[in-house]
N, C-alpha and C positions, 0 to 999 in steps of 0.2 A: 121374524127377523128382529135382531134386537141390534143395535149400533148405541152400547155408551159414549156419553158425552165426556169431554176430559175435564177429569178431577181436579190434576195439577198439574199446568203447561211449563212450569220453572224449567225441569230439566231440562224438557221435549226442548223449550227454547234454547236452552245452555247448549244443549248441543250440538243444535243446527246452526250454532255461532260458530263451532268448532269446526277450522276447516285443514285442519293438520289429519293427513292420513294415519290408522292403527301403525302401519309399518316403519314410519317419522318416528315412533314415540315406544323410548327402549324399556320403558318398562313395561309398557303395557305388550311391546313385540317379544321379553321373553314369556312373559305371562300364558300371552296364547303359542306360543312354542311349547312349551313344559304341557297344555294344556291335550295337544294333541295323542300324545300317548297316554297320559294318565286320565282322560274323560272321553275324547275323539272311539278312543283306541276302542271302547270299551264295547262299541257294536263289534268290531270286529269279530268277536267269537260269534256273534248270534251270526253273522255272515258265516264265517269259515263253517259253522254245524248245518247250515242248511245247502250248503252245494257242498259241502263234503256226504253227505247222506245221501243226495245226488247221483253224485260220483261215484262214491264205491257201489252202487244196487250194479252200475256196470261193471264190476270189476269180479271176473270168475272164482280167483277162490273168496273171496267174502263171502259169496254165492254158495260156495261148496263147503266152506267152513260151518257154517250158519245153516246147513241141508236147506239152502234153496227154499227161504220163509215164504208163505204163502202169503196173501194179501190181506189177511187179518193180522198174522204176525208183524209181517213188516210197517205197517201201519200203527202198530202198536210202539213198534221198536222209535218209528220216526218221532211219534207223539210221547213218547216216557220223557221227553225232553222239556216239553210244557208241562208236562206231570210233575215233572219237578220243580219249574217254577210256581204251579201254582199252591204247591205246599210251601214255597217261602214267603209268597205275599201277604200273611197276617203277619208276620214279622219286623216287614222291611220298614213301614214306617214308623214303627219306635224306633230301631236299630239307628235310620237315619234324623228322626227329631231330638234322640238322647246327646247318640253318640258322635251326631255330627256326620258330614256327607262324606270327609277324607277318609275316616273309618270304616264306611258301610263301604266304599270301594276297598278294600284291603280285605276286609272278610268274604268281598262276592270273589273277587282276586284268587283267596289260598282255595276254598270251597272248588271253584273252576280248575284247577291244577290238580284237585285229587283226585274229581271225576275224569279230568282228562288222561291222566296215569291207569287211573282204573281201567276207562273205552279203550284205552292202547295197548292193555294186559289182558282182554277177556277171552276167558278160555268159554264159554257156551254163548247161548241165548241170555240167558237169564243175568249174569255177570256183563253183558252188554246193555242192556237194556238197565239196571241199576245203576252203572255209570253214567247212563245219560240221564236219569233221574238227577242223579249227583250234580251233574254240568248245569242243570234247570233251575238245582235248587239255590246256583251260586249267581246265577246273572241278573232276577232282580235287585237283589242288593248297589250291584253296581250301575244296572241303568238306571235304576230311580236316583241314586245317588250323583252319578256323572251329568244326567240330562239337568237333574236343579242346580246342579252346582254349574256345570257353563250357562245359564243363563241370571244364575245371580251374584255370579263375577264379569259376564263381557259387558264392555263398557257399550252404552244403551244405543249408539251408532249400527255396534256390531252383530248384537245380540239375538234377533235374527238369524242373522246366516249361520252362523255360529252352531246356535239349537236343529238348525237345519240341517248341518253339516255332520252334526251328531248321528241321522238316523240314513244319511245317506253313506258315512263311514262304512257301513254293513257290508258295502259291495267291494271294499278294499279286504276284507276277510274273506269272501265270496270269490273273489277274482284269486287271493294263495291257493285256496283253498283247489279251487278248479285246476290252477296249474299242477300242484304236486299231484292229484288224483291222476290227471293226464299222464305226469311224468310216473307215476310208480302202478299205474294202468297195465303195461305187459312183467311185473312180475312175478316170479314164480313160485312165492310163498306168499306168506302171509304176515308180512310186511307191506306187500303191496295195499294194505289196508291198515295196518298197524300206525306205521308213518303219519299218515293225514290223521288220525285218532291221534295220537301224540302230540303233532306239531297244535293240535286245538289248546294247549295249554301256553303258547307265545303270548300274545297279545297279553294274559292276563298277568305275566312276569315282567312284561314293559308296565305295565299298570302300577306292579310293586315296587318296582325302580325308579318311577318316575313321580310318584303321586306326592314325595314327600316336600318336593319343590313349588307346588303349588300351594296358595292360600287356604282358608278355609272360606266356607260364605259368608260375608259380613251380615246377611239376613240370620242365619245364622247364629252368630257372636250377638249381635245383638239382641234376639231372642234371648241370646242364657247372659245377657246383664254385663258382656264383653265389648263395650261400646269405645274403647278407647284401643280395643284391638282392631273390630270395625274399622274405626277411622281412621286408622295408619294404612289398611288393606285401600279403602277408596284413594286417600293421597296417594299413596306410591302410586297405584295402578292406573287410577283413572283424573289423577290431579298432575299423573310425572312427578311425584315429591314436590310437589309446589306447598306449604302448607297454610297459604293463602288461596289453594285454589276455592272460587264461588261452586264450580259444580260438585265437588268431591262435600263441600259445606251442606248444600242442597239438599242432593241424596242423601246425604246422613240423617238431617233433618226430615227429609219423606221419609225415608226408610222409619226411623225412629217413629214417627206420627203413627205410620200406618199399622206396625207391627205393636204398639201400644194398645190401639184401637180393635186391632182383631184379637189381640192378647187376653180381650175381657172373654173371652169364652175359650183362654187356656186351658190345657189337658183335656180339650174336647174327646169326647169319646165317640165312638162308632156312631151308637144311636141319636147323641145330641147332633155330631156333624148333621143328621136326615132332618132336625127340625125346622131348619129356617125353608122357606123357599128357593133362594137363592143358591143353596149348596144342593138342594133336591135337582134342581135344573144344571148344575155342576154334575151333579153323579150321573146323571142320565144321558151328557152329553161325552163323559169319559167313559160310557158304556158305549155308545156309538162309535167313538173313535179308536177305544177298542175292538171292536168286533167289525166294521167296517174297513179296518188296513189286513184282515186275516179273512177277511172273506170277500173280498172282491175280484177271485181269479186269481191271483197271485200264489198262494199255496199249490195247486196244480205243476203250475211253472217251478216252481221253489224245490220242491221237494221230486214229484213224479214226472221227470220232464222227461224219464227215459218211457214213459208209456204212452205218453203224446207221440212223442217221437216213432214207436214201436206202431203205434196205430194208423200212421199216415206210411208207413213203409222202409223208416228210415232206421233200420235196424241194428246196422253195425256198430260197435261197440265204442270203436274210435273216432267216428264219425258223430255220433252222441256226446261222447267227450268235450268234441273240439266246437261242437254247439252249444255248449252248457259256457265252456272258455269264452266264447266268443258273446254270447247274450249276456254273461257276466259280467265281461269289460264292455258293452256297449251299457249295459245300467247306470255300470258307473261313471261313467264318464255321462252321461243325460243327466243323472242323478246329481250330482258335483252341480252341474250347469243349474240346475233347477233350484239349487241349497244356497247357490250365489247370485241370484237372481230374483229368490223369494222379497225382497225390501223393495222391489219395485213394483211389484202386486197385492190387489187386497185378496186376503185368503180368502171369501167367499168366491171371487172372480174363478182362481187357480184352483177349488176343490171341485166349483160347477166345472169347470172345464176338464179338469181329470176325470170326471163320474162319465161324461160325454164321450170322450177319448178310449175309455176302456170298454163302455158297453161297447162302442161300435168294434172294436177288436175284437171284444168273444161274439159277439155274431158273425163277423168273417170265418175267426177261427169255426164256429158252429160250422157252417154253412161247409167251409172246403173239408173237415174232415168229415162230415156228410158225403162229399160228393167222393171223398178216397174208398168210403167205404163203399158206396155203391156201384164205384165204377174204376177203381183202380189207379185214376190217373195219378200222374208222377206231378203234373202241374200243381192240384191239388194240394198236395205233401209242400210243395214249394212253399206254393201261397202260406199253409199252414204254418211254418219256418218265418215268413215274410212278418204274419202277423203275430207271433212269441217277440216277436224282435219291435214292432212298435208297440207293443203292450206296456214298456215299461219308460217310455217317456212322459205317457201319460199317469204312470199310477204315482211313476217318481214327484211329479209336480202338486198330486197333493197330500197322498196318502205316507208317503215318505219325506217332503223337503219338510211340510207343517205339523206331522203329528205331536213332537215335544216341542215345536217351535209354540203350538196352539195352547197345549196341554198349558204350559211355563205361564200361557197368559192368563188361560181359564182360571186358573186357580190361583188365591194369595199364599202367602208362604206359610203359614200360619198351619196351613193343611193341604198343601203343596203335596207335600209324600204321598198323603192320605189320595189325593187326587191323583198321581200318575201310578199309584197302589192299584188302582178299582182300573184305569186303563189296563194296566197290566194284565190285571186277573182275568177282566173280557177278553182283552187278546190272546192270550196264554188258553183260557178256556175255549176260546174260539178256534184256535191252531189246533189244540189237543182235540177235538171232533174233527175238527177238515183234516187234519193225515191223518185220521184213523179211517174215517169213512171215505175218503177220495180215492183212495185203490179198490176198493170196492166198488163205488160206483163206477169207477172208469172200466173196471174189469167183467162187469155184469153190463152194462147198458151202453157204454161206448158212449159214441160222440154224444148221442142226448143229454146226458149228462151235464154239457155246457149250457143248456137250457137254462139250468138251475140257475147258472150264473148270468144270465141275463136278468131270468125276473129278478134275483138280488138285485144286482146292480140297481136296476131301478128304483127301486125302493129305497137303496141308500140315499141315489139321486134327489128321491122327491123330500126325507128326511132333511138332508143337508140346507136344499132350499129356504125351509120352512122355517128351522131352530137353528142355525150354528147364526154367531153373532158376529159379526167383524170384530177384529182385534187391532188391525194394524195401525202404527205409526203412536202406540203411546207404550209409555214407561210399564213395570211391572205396579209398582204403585199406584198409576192411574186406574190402574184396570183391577186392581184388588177388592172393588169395589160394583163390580160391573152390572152385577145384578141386582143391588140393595136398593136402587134408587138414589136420587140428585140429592136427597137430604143426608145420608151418609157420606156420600162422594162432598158435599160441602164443606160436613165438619169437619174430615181431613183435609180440605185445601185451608180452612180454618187455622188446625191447628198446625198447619207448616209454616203459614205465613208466619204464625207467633212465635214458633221457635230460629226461623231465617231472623226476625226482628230478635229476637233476643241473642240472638250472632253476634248480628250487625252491633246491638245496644254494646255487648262484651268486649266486642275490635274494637269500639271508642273510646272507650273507658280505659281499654290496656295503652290505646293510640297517648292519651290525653297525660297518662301516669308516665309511660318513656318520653315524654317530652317536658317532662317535670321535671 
């Protein structure tokens, strides 16, 4: 376990002085208004594509359009989705250190609209399955870009919940999504599955409508030598146009320090990121955090919930439906609670207690659909229902409220992209084997299967213990630092202090000349 010490308390303190609520303060409430569709919004699709995939496996003619794909097909069809994304993650983070984070959303944006037109026009197998390739290869762009960009725009109060709110947005796409499958469930062409294919193209047209009213990241602008663009972004937003504000001063000055400081190993490449220690123990832990939110039970529930469902007895079509609707808006709604509620917990506390939470659910879940199958009961099936349905309070609390929230802190901005890049690609690689091989095994070995997902669990459990670090209650600056040691976290407190003092020297000198 590792717990950094804080670098620079300036902010931290500035802003626990500040006792004006986000909502009091109009620039920074349209800020995160505008905020919502153009970065929020941007799960949204990865939500609406995995309960719409859901949804139509129950819908007959998709079934019949499609000649009723077997369980290698259809697993293949689920995962072309991360197949896609994982051919755009060598991309993503030049697209977003070049050309900036408002950018990489507007290309993940059009990219999503063309595979979503395509999924909604395919005439075979194979033309479906290539648009969902298409849909894959457009969504890193914008979560790597949306999840940095709300966490190095919310003002540091907020920032937290915020990054939180980002990966629990998914179930507001999840919950349309559920509905209109319901709604276009009875009928009689094929539409009934065309529809939900098409509508997957919303979300990323509010994205293109909206995104043009938001900032860029002052991280950012200052990077590419924009430091006067910078510090108009922190006044307005996080000073209220005050242009005497001390904390919008602060930040600029940390910011400035830090991104100076990391800047000396500019244009890092692949293999130099691997040389220090410090980023080796970064990569290693954005592999866990990737592949631990895609393999904890969750993909099962996500994707195949009609064979759970089929397996304890509960086989009717509509009735499947309106349990997918129903566990969907119960996530969200836990999920919401858990993304608003993350600042008042250390994330070691909330991820030990999710690991906890969820093995004890797939061992219920194990255990009743054991006994459906051995003996028939109806209770069984229940129970089974009972526990899909607390599953997701606990996965939401850490594997969802903290992963960009953790992510944003892990990593300094410097190589930010580079960091929530290697998440990506674990989790994306990690989806793309669990729906391909999860119909398989559920369809050859049946409930044993959840087996597997106990010993995982564990394993993540005893992982998580060992190596995740606490993060919470300090600035992004503070913690840009986290692994290097107290002698590097010095010189930047170092060199903040000297640039605050040369602020300060600048206000008195201008002070001393208007009064001349």
């Amino acid at each position: 376990m590792v717990v950094g010490e804080k670098a620079d308390p300036v902010v931290t303190r500035l802003v626990e002085q500040d006792h004006v609520p986000w909502y009091k303060k109009p620039n920074l409430r349209s800020m995160y208004f505008v905020m919502v569709p153009s970065c929020l919004g941007v799960e949204w699709t990865s939500g609406f594509d995995s309960s719409m995939m859901n949804g139509i496996q129950t819908i007959e003619n998709w079934q019949t359009y499609f000649d009723h794909p077997n369980e290698a097909k259809l697993g293949f069809m689920s995962a072309s989705y991360s197949l896609g994304c994982i051919l755009a993650l060598p991309f993503v983070p030049w697209v977003n250190d070049r050309h900036g984070r408002k950018k990489s959303i507007i290309l993940g944006s059009l990219i999503m609209i063309v595979g979503s037109i395509l999924q909604s026009a395919a005439q075979n197998y194979a033309m479906f399955v290539i648009a969902r390739i298409v849909l894959g290869f457009g969504i890193p762009f914008a979560i790597v870009a949306a999840s940095s960009l709300i966490g190095e725009l919310s003002y540091p109060k907020e920032r937290a919940v915020l990054t939180s709110l980002f990966n629990s947005s998914w179930f507001i796409g999840a919950i349309v999504a559920a509905g209109v499958n319901y709604g276009t469930f009875q009928m009689t062409n094929t539409w009934s599955w065309r529809i939900p294919s098409l509508l997957q193209c919303v979300p990323s047209f509010l994205q293109l409508g909206s995104i043009w009213f938001i900032p860029e990241s002052p991280r950012y602008l200052i990077a590419n030598d924009r430091h006067e663009e910078a510090r108009d972004i922190l006044v307005k937003y996080h000073g209220e146009g005050d242009e005497n504000s001390e904390l919008a001063a602060t930040e600029l000055a940390q910011i400035q320090a830090t991104i100076k400081l990391e800047l000396e190993g500019k244009k890092m490449t692949w293999r130099q990121y691997f040389t220090t220690a410090g980023n080796r123990r970064r990569a290693v832990l954005a592999l866990c955090i990737g592949v631990f939110t895609q393999w904890s039970g969750n993909n099962p529930l996500s994707f195949y919930l009609k064979k759970i469902l089929d397996q304890v007895g509960i086989k009717d079509g509509k009735r499947q439906n309106l349990v997918n609707l129903g566990m969907t808006c119960w996530s969200w709604v836990n999920g919401t609670c858990m993304a608003l509620a993350v600042f008042k917990f250390r994330r070691r506390q909330m991820y030990m207690t999710c690991i906890f939470g969820i093995l004890t659910v797939y061992i219920i879940l194990t255990i009743s659909s054991a006994r459906y199958a051995a003996t028939g009961s109806t209770a069984s099936g229940i129970l089974t229902v009972v526990a899909i349905f607390c599953y997701s309070p606990f996965y939401n609390m850490g594997f969802n409220a903290l992963t960009y929230t953790y992510l944003v802190e892990l990593f300094p901005f410097t190589i930010r992209s580079k960091g929530i890049t290697m998440q990506q690609w674990w989790g994306r690689a990690a989806t793309f084997c669990n729906t391909f091989i999860n119909p398989i095994g559920m369809d050859n070995i049946g409930w044993r299967y959840y087996i597997w997902y106990c010993c995982w669990i564990t394993v993540e459990g005893t992982v998580i213990y060992f190596f995740f670090p606490e993060t919470a209650g300090r600035t992004l600056e503070e913690l840009s630092f986290l692994f290097e040691g107290d002698d590097v976290r010095a010189e930047v407190t170092q060199k903040v202090a000297k640039q605050i003092g040369e602020l300060e020297h600048r206000e008195i000198v201008v002070g001393k000349d208007e009064k001349v």
